[in-house]
C-alpha positions as CSV (number, residue, x, y, z in Angstrom):
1,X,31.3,-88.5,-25.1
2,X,32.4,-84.7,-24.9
3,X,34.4,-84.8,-27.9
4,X,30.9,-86.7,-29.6
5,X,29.4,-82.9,-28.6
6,X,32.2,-80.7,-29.9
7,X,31.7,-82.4,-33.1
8,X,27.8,-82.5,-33.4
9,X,28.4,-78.4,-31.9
10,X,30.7,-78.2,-34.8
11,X,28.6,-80.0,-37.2
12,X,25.5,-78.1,-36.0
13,X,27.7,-74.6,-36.4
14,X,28.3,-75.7,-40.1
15,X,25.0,-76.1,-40.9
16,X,24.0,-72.6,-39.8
17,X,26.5,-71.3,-42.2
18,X,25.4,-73.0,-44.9
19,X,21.7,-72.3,-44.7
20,X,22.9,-68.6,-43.6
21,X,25.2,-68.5,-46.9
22,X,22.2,-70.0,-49.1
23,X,19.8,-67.4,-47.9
24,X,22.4,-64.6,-48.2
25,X,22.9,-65.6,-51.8
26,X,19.3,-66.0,-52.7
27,X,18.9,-62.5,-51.7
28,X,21.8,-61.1,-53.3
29,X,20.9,-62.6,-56.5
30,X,16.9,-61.8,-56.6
31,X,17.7,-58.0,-57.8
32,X,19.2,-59.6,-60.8
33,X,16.4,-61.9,-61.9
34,X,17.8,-64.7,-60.5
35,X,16.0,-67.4,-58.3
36,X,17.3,-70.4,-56.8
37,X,14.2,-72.8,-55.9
38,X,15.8,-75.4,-54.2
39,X,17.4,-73.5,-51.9
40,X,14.4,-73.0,-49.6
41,X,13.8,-77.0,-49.5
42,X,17.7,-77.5,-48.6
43,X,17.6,-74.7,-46.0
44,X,14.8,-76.6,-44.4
45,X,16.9,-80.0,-44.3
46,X,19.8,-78.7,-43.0
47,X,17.6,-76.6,-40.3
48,X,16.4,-80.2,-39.2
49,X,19.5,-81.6,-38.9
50,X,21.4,-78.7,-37.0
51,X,18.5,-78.8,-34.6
52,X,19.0,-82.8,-34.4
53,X,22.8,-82.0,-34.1
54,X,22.0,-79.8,-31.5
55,X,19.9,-81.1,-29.3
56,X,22.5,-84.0,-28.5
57,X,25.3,-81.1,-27.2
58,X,22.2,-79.0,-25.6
59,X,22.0,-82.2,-23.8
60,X,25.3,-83.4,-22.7
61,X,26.5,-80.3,-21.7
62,X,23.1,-79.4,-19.3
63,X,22.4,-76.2,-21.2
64,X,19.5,-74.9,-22.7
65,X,18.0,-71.7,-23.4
66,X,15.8,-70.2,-20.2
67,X,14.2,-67.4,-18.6
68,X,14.1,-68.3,-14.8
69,X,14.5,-64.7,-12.9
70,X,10.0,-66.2,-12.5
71,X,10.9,-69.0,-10.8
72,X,14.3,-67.3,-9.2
73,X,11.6,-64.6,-7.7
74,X,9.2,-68.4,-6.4
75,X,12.0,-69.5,-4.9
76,X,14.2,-72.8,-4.6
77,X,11.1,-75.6,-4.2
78,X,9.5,-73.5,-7.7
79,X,12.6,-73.5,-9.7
80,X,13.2,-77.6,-8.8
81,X,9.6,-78.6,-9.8
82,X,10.4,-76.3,-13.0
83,X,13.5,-78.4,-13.6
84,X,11.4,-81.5,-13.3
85,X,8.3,-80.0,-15.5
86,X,11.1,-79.3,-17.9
87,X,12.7,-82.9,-17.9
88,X,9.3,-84.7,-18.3
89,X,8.2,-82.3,-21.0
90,X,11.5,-83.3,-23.2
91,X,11.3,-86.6,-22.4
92,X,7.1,-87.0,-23.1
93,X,8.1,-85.5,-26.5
94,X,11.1,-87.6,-27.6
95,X,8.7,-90.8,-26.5
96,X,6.4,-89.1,-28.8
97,X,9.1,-88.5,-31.5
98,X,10.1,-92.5,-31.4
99,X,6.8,-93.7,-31.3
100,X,6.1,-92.0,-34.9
101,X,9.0,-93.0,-36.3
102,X,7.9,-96.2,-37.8
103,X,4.8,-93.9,-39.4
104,X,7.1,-91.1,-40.7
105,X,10.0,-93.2,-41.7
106,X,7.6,-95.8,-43.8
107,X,6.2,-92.4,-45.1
108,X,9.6,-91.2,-46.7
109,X,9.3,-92.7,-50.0
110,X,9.2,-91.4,-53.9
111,X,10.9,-88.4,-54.5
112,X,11.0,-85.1,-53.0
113,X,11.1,-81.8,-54.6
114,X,14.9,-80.0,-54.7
115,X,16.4,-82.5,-51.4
């Protein structure tokens, strides 16, 4: 499954690019008189799915983003229940996430604006 992360890390890389480049051009062009309207709609789709991307490689490599010199300073028993904390927390919120996603996927009809 590591070479599934180096291609969602990939995948998730490209899609920073992109909604970088889209951004960068919208500003570039707005001296001009020139808008772009979809662009802000697409940025926000492709910002969902590099944080979907994402989250998979966050996952299976055991990284994530923290601050722990607090818990460091508590000592070993605070930094394990913060590891715990942590684990519940991601996993109360992805229960959450797939218990909506009957509501929000039966929701996703008609069209939507510039996606």
């Amino acid at each position: 499954m590591d070479w599934l992360a180096s291609a969602f890390h990939w995948a998730a890389n490209l899609c920073l690019l992109l909604m970088l480049a889209a951004i960068a051009v919208t500003i570039l062009i707005r001296p001009f008189g020139l808008s772009v309207y979809w662009l802000w709609p697409w940025s926000m789709q492709v910002f969902v799915w590099m944080t979907f991307l994402g989250f998979y490689v966050v996952y299976r490599r055991r990284k994530d983003i923290a601050v722990d010199f607090v818990m460091r300073k508590m000592g070993g028993r605070a930094m394990v229940a913060s590891r715990w904390f942590v684990s519940l927390a991601i996993l109360l919120v992805i229960g959450i996430m797939i218990a909506q996603m009957p509501t929000i996927l039966a929701s996703q009809v008609g069209v939507i604006d510039g996606v």
